[in-house]
Every structure is written in C-alpha cells, then in structure tokens.
C-alpha positions, 0 to 999 in steps of 0.5 A: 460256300459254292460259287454257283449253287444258285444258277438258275435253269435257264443257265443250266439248258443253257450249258447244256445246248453248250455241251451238245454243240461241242460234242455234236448229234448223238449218234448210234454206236454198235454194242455187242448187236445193240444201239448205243447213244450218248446224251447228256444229263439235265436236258429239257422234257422233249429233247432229242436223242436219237431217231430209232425209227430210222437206226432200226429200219422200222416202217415210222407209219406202222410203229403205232398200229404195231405197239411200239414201245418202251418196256419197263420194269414195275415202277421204274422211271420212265426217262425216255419215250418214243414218239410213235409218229416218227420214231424219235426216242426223246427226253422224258423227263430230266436226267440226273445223272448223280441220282440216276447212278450212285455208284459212278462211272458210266452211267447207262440207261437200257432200254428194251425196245418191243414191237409187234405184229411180228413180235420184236425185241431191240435193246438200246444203251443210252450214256448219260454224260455228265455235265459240270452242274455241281460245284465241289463242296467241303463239309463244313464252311468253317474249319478249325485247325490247331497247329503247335506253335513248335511245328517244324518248318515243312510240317504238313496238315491233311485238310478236309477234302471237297466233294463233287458228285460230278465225274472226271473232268467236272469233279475236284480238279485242284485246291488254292489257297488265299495268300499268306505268310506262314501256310502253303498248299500242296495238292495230293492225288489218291489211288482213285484219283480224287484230289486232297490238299495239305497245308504246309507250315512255311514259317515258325509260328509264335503263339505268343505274337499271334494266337490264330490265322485265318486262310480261305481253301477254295476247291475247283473242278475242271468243268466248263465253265468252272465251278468252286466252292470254298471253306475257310481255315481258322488256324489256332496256335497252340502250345506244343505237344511234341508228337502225333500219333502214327497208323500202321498202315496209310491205308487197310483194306478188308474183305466182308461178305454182304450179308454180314449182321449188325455189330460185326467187326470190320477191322481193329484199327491201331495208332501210336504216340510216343507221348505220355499221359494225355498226349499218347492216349488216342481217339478214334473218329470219321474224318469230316468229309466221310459220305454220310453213307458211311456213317450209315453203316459203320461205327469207330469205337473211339477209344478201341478204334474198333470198326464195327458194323452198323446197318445191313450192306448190299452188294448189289447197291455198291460193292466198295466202300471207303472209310476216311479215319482219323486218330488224334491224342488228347493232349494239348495242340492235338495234331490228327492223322488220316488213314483210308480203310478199303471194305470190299464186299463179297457178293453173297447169294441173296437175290432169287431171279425176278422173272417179268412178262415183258409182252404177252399176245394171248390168245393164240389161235390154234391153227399157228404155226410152231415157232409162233412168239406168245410172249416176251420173258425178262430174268434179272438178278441182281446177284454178280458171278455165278449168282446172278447166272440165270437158266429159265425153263418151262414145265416138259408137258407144254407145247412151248418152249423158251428160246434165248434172245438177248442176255436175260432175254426169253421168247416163249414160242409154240413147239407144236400145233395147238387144238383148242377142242383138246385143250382150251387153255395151258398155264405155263409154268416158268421157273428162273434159277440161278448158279449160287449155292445154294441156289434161288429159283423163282416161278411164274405162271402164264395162262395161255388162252387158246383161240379157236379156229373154224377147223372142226365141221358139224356132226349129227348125232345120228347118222340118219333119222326115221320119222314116223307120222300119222297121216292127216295130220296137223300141218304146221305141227312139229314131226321130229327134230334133229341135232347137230354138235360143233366142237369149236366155240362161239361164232364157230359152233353156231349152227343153223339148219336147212334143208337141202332142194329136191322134189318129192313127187314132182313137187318142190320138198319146201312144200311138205316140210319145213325147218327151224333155221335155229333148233333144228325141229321139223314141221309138216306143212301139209297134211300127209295121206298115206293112199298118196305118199307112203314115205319121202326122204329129205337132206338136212344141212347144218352149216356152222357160222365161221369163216369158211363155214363148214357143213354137214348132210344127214338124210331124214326118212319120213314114214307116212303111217296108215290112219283108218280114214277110208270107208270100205267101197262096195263095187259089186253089186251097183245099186240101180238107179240110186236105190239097190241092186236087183237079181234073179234067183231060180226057185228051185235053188238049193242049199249052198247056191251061190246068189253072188259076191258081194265085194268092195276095197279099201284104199287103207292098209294093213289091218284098216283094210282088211273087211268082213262081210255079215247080213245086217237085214233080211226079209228073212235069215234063215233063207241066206247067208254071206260068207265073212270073208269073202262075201258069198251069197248063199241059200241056206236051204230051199225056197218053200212055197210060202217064201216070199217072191221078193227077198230084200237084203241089206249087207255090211262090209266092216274094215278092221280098223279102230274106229271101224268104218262100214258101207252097206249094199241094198240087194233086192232078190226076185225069186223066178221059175225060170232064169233069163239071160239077163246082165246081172249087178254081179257081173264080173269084170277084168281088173288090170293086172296092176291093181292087184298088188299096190306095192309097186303103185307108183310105177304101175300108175306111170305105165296105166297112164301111158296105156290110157293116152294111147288108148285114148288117141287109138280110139278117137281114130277109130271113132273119126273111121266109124264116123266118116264110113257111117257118113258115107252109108247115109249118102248111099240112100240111109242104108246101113249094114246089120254087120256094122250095128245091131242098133240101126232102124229096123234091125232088131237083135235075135237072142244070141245077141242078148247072149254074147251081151254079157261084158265079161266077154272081152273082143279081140285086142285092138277091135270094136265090139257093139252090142245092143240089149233089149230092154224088157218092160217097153223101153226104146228098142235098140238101145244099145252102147258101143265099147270101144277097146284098143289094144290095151283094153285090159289095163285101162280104166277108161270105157268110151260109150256112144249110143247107135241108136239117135240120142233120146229125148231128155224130156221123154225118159230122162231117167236111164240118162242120169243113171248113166251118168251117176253110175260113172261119176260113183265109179270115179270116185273109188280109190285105189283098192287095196287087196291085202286082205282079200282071199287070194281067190277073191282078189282078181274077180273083185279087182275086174269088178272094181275096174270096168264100167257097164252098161245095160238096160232096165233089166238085170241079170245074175251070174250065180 
C-alpha cells in the first residue's frame, strides 16, 4: 500500500515550488531555430513558464491588436496560454505528465505560436519534467508464494515487481525486504533499466515445523522526498516437487506489422519440465504485474502457451510492447518461471495526411503584392519513415503557391497580381500526400474571397449623347438620362452624377438643366425657344465613391427642336393708323400690273416658316390676284368703268406648320386717273446684309450691336453739332438757311422734294439727310422728320427721328403723334425672320422692308 497516495494538493504545489527552486527559472533553449522550455508537471493554473514576449522580440503593446495566439489542433487540451498584456506563456491547466505522454521518455509539448499583421509563424518545445508525485505500486497487496520445502539453500524466487508512472530518478529505484531468517532480497536490473527483485532461500525450510512465512516487500523510488509502496509475501511451504519448468529463452523478441487481425499468432512460447504426470504438464499465463494494456491486446493459450492477438494495435500509440510470461507445472508446491517477449510493430501505412488551416486572412485585396501570406497550412501524419513523409501542393490554375516554414509547415502566398473583376474569388485545392506504398493523400479546399479595390474608373456606356427636345417645353421634365458602369463592387461601384461648370450663353449651365445625383436623368429646367438657343452642350462627371474616387466625362448634346410657336409677321404693308394699308391704283392698269408685295416672316423654321399667300376677301376677285409664294399683287384684268373706285382687300399668310398658324393684312386700294408721288405701304427698304441668312445669327448679332453703339455715339455727336449750330443761327436774329432745313418757317418744299422723299434713297455713308413731305388734305405744312444715318446705316436697326418744325400740340392732332409711336413699338415687336422659304428673289426686298422704320404723312404712295 503506497505511503503517500493520500498527499494532498497543497503538498504537491509545494514539492513542486521545491523542484522550481532547485532547478532554477526555466530558461529559453535554442532547438533546430525554435525556443525550448522546461516546466515541471503539476504546477498551478497560472504559473509562469516563460516570457515569449520578450524571447521573440515581439512588441508586448501590439501582441493583441495582432492576434497572438496559440494554435491548436481540433480538441486538443489546451495546457499553456499566452497573456496577451505582457507576453508571458503560462500554466493553463495542470500538466500530467504520465497522462500527457504514455509512452515515456521526454515529454514534449509543441506549441505553434501565430501572429498577425504580418502573419508570423513561431514554434516553441515545452519539456514537461517530471516530479516525484507517484509512489511505486505492486499488483496485489498480498502475494502467496509456494516454496517446496526441499528448495535448495540460493534457491531464488522472481517476485512481482512494483510500477511507478514516474520516470528516472522517481520510478523503482530498489526493493527491501523486512527482516527475517529464511529469505534474503536481491535486486536485478533489466535491459531497460527497470528494477525487479528475487527473493533468495537463505535457510532449509521444514514445513513440518512451520508451514508459512510471512515477509513485507517494500518498493522505493529515488524521488525527492522518497516514496514507497509496499506489498506483503506469504510464503507457503509445500512438499516437494523436485523440478521447475525452464523457457528456451529469457527473453523473445518478435516483429508484427500493426495492422495485424484479431487472432493472429505472435509467438509460440515453449517450457520444460522434466517432471512426470502432473508435475511436468505446464501452464501458461501473464505474470501479475503485466500492464493491463497488455491484457488488452494479447491472449496465452494457457496449455499450448500460444500468443495470440487480441485487440487491434496501433503503432503510432506505442511501437513496443512488453509481455511478462509465466509458466508453472501442475504439481504439487509448483515453482513458476518468468520470461519477457519484445513485440515490435512494424509501422504500416494506415494514416492519410490530416491538413488544417492554421490562420486564414481572406479576404485578400486585390492590389497585394505577390508573396503576400493568405494562410498558414499545418500537415501531420501520424505514419513514421517514409509514411509520415508529407509533399503538399496546390492546384497549377491558381495564383498561390505553398512554400515551406517549418517542418509540416506551409504558407500559401500569392504568386501574381489578383483582379477581382476577373475573378471574384479562388477555391484552392490542397492536396497532402504522403511517401507510403500505396500512398494516402488528403484534400482540403480554400475559398479565397478577393476584396476589391477602387482601381477600375467609371465608363459611360455611350461615348457621347444627342438629345433631341421640343422647344417650350415643360421645365422640370426629364430630357434624357444617362448611365455609367463600374466594374468594382460596393462602395466602389457607386456612382453619382454631376454636371460639369461652364455657361451656355453667357448664363451658368446650372440654370438650363439639372441632374439626379443618383440615376443619372436630366431635366430642363427652363423652357427652351429654339428662335433663342438651337442647340448647347453640357459635360456630365460620374465619379465613383471609393478612396481616391475616380471619374469620367461624357459630353451631352442638346438639340432644341422647332415648334411651330410663331404666327407669320407681315412687314409690308403697314396698316395706317391701326386700320389698313392704303395705295394708289392707276385705271388705266392692265392685266398682270404689279399692285405691290405683300411680305411677312417668320421667326420659326423649316417647314413651320415656310408661308403661302392667298386672298381671304376682295370687294371684288375677279379684279386681282396674290401670287402664293411670293405674295404679288396683281390685276387680272383691266378696270371698267363700273369698278368700284375703292377696292378693299383682306390677304393671308399661312405658315406650314401643324397647326398652321396665319396673319392677314387690311389693303384699301383707290383707283385714280392719274398717279401721284406719293410714299407708299409698300415701299422698299434695305435689310442689313446679315438678316438674310439666320445660320450664323449669333455672331451677326454680336457685330450689329457693335455697329448700333457706334451708330449710336456717332449720331448723338452729330445731333449735339446740328443743335449748337442750330443755336448759333437763332442768335444771329432767327434766321435759318433753306440749305440746312427744308422744314424752317417760311420754306415750303418744291415737288423735287416731295420726289427725293421716298426712304428707299439712301445718303452718303456718314451724312445727315432731312427730308419734309407735305401732307395733303391740310395737315401742318412742314412737317418733316429728319433721318439720321451714320456709317453704318446699312446694318443697323435703329432710326433717330426729330421733327424741324416746333413739336405739335398734342392737344390739337393728337393723332399723327401716337401713330408714330404704334408704328415703332409694332416694329419692335418683330422677331428675327427667317427666309428659308422665301424665293431667292423675295428674300432681300422683304428683308429691307422688314428692317427700316418710315416716316411719312397722311398720304400715301404705291411702288408698283
């Protein structure tokens, strides 16, 4: 019975504290580039065994951002642990170090130490050192040994040997045996160094004057503080059987493969005895302290003495196993002999590679560079020799490879650049194969997720857009919408729209259009005329939201198409006085005379301004006709004497556009024997050059109005000489020169006055021309208008008139003053015209109409 099997844990820490004091700090040893510490078994959770913070030159304040840590495998114990604050490995839980290794010898733990951010690999051997904390054992408390009372005098007994799970020093060290007068101990060392005991007949034995004897055996180790444990003999004297059986061998050794079946014979074990009857028939059987290991596996046919096999063996648990066999007689006072059989077991390819995925860092980004660690890769197999020798490979189609770190150690790196947009994500295919024959392989797959990168800019799926809109359009409606693809994903592939700064006729672009940040559609934001503004182009920016964004520009164009939202203008003739156009028709006329020309324009284009003439009423239609396109007024026949004297005619114009839009013209025709010279509605005017072709309207605009300003300034200087010379006649006593105004008091105009009156007649470039029309019918005499004309006159729009004559009353003819006026603010009013559709003969005649302001009196004169 064992001494100290009842020692508490306390005295265990204790014994413990004892040994660390003795041995000293465990202290990093250098293995083949990897740290080694000792440690001895059983010590408290929380112990210290080492600081790898500092034997690694790891940075302590970042061993937790980085993950530091101890990898194991699949349910496996977890006996040390690393405290991330400071690095120091420590006691997890308590170490066994007879549970931890069966097998014996050292006992190692390996510890794969990982750490990211770089990804790291380190492997660290902790010795387990074992600790007298077993006391030996025997089998049974109480043996019974029967000893012939004719044993001779050195007659040796083998005796049942302790067991002690601790190792060297702290197992089995020596036997001793209480004092006595017939038996003496000695002590034998096996091959293995384990200790058994014979007890040695020092005395002839007389059964017949005592039958028993009764001796303690004590087993003691060479622990610190020593331990023992003790078992006690009862030797029984028997009457004498003269021989013991004898074994060939002390000792067999025999070699079986491990993958070996049930019932398989090990080894046919053979004893003597030269005794007769029962005495020489011999049994065979396990010696008592046989490990019950043993008795597992392996079976003694007890009469044959056969060694058959019992339960499945595994090399990889223990390679050797050692049977203690016993063979006795069956006669009388039987003396039992002991032999050893060696099993070895032969090492059979049974075990494929077992692969595990130490530390994965997926996803990977896809701009990393080649030789980046995706993952850390551990192969074990439990084979030995050539069948535990493991190659690992990965699959040729991959842009990893695996390269080698430690023994059984792989890092899966990156070979290439990646590109998620090509490939989203690899699965890996690991494959583990050992050297046996046959050989065992194993294959793992990795899912490697690749994470993207804002490396792809955005691209339009046109490289440019038209746009075709209505004029007068909605504002706020949607024009056209554009679209833009990012290959990356997530925020990177997110895209919001915008539109580029610039103007579009001097006015901010922000003011015509506008753009959903999010889908990318247009709207207007204003309503388009296309008289205005026939077409624009904008810039639209897709920029993505990744980190750098990136961008990209596509150009927009906008057409303005025409709408048919301008009536026809009528330019010539102008009504009188707000009623209608008068002229002068002579009677003697024929056929085919040419009355006038109606012409008007329109600010539309293409087919909506294209105009057609036709007489809507006539006092009578069979006296004249209008040419539909170019908007003659003929006679068709002669006048007769019952024609009426005044013909009153109502002309259309008509666009061409759906709906068609119109404008008629009032013409009151007087039928006179003779015809004056008179200004008539029709009278011809000259059009600046540039209102024949709206093409390039834009910049002929530009050049009109700097034509009009300097017009402007010249004739204001010139109206600021006429003044202060006018002045300087008053002050010579109120004369005034007919040379300088036909209009001055008491100057009447002569007929060549009235002749030269006619507008059409243009001056000189850069003079001043005043001409006076009388007014039939008693009107003011000399009234007159003066023109004033710089050198630009034939490109400009703007007339300055100013009466000669003393400004009328208002109160006494009220009249000619706001037909004046009416007549220049419909003038105003007119668009821009558009000839496209005028005859090229038509064009500039009705241009020059279209363009000068007149001025005249109540009556009127034709141009035929």
């Amino acid at each position: 019975m064992g001494t100290g099997a009842g020692s508490g844990q306390g005295q265990l820490f204790l014994r413990s504290l004892l040994f660390l004091l003795l041995a000293g700090p465990p202290a990093p040893r250098p293995a083949g580039g990897q740290l080694r510490y000792a440690v001895p078994e059983e010590l408290e959770h929380g112990a210290f065994v080492a600081n790898l913070g500092e034997d690694l030159g790891l940075d302590v304040s970042t061993l937790s951002a980085r993950r530091f840590r101890i990898v194991s495998r699949a349910g496996a114990r977890q006996h040390l642990e690393v405290n991330l604050e400071n690095g120091i490995l420590f006691v997890n839980e308590r170490i066994d170090r007879e549970e931890v290794c069966e097998a014996g010898g050292t006992c190692l733990l390996h510890l794969q130490l990982l750490v990211e951010s770089p990804l790291e690999l380190y492997r660290v051997e902790v010795e387990v050192l074992d600790i007298n904390d077993h006391a030996p054992t025997f089998p049974w408390q109480e043996y019974v040994l029967e000893v012939a009372e004719s044993a001779v005098l050195g007659a040796r007994f083998p005796l049942e040997s302790a067991q002690d799970p601790d190792m060297g020093t702290n197992s089995v060290h020596t036997y001793r045996l209480s004092p006595n007068s017939f038996f003496s101990l000695e002590v034998q060392t096996r091959s293995d160094a384990s200790k058994f005991a014979e007890l040695v007949l020092e005395r002839a034995l007389d059964r017949e004057q005592q039958r028993t004897h009764r001796v303690l055996l004590t087993a003691l180790d060479g622990g610190v503080p020593e331990r023992s444990g003790t078992a006690h003999i009862l030797v029984t004297v028997l009457d004498a059987n003269d021989n013991v059986p004898a074994f060939d061998q002390s000792s067999y050794g025999v070699s079986l493969p491990e993958d070996a079946p049930a019932g398989t014979l090990v080894i046919q074990l053979n004893a003597t005895d030269l005794d007769e009857g029962p005495n020489g028939e011999i049994e065979y059987s396990f010696s008592g302290h046989a490990p019950p290991r043993v008795r597992e596996l392996f079976h003694i046919e007890p009469r044959s003495g056969q060694v058959l096999l019992k339960g499945p063996l595994d090399y990889e648990r223990a390679n050797l196993h050692e049977l203690y066999v016993q063979a006795k007689d069956r006669g009388p006072s039987a003396v039992a002999v002991h032999c050893r059989v060696l099993v070895h077991l032969l090492d059979v390819n049974d075990n494929a590679p077992e692969v595990t995925l130490t530390s994965v860092s997926t996803p990977v980004l896809e701009d990393a560079p080649p030789g980046t660690v995706i993952a850390v890769i551990s192969v074990l197999d439990r084979d030995s020799g050539d069948n535990g020798h493991v190659i690992c490979e990965v699959s040729p189609d991959v842009p990893f490879e695996l390269r080698s770190s430690f023994r059984n150690y792989y890092t899966l790196v990156t070979t290439q650049a990646l590109d998620r947009e090509v490939v989203p994500e690899y699965n890996v295919s690991i494959t583990a194969r050992d050297m046996g024959s046959p050989a065992l392989l194993t294959r793992s797959t990795l899912t490697i997720l690749v994470s993207d990168v804002n490396d792809n800019a955005p691209r339009f799926l046109q490289p440019s857009y038209s746009v075709y809109v209505m004029e007068n359009n909605a504002p706020g409606a949607s024009i056209c919408s554009v679209s833009a693809l990012d290959p990356d994903c997530q925020q990177n592939a997110y895209l919001s729209y915008s539109i580029a700064d610039g103007h579009i006729h001097g006015m901010p672009v922000g003011t015509y259009v506008s753009i959903n940040s999010d889908s990318g559609h247009m709207y207007a934001l204003r309503s388009l005329d296309y008289e205005q503004i026939r077409s624009f182009q904008i810039h639209v920016q897709a920029q993505d939201a990744g980190f750098p964004p990136l961008s990209a520009n596509v150009t927009v164009h906008i057409f303005v198409l025409d709408q048919n939202d301008n009536a026809p203008v009528i330019i010539s003739p102008m009504p009188r006085n707000g009623s209608m156009a008068t002229e002068l028709v002579p009677r003697s006329a024929g056929p085919g005379y040419l009355v006038g020309t109606v012409s008007a324009v329109d600010a539309d284009a293409g087919l909506n301004s294209r105009l057609s003439y036709q007489l809507l009423q006539a006092t009578d239609f069979t006296l004249f006709s209008v040419a539909p396109d170019t908007g003659e007024l003929r006679t068709l026949r002669s006048f007769l004497e019952q024609d009426a004297t005044r013909q009153r005619l109502v002309v259309q114009v008509r666009d061409g556009g759906q709906p068609a839009l119109s404008a008629t013209v009032s013409l009151l025709l007087s039928v006179v024997e003779t015809m004056p010279q008179t200004l008539s509605d029709f009278s011809e005017f000259s059009l600046p050059p540039e209102a024949s072709s709206s093409s390039p309207l834009t910049l002929y605009l530009l050049v009109s109005l700097g034509s009009i300003s300097f017009t402007f300034l010249l004739a204001i200087l010139i109206l600021t000489a006429i003044r202060c010379r006018g002045e300087r006649c008053s002050r010579q006593g109120d004369g005034c020169s007919p040379r300088l105004c036909h209009c001055c008091p008491g100057s009447r105009p002569s007929p060549e006055g009235l002749k030269t009156s006619n507008l059409t007649v243009q001056p000189p470039a850069g003079t001043m021309a005043a001409t006076c029309l009388d007014i039939p019918g008693g009107g003011p005499p000399g009234y007159c208008y003066k023109v004033c004309l710089g050198p630009e006159s034939a490109q400009s729009d703007f007339m300055f008139l100013k009466p000669c004559s003393p400004p009328w009353n208002n109160e006494k003819d009220p009249g000619k003053q706001s037909q004046l006026v009416q007549h220049l603010r419909v003038s105003k009013q007119i668009k821009q015209p558009n000839m496209d559709w005028l005859p090229p003969s038509m064009q500039q005649p009705a241009l020059k109409r279209y363009q000068i302001r007149h001025c005249g009196n109540r009556g009127s004169g034709w141009k035929g």
